[in-house]
C-alpha positions, 0 to 999 in steps of 0.5 A, spaced: 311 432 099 317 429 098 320 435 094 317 439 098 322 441 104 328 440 100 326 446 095 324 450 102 331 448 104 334 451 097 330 458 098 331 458 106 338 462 105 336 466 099 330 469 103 333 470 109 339 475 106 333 478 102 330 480 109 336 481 112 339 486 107 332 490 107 331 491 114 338 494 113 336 499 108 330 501 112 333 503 118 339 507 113 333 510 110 329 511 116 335 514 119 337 518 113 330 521 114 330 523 121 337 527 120 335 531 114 329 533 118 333 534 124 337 539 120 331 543 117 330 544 124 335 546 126 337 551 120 330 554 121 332 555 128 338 559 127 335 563 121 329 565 125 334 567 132 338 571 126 332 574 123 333 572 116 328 570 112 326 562 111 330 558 106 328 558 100 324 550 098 322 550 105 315 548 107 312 553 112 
C-alpha cells in the first residue's frame, strides 16, 4: 500500500491537465455549435424577409 499514493501523487497532475484542456475543448465545441446554428437562423430569416428561396444544404 505503500506504492500506491505516491504513483496517484505522479498521475495526479496529468489527469487534471487532461480534465481541464477537455472541458476547454468542450465548451469551444459547444459554443461553435450554438453560433453555426444561430447563423443558419439567422440567414433563413433574411432569405425568407427577402422572398429568396432557402439556401442550398439546409435541412427545412
Amino acid at each position: 500500500m505503500d506504492d500506491f499514493w505516491p504513483a496517484v501523487y505522479a498521475l495526479a497532475p496529468t489527469v487534471l491537465v487532461g480534465l481541464v484542456f477537455w472541458f476547454i475543448m468542450r465548451a469551444l465545441i459547444r459554443a461553435d455549435r450554438t453560433e453555426r446554428r444561430a447563423h443558419a437562423k439567422i440567414e433563413r430569416e433574411e432569405r425568407a424577409r427577402l422572398g429568396l428561396p432557402p439556401a442550398k444544404g439546409t435541412a427545412e
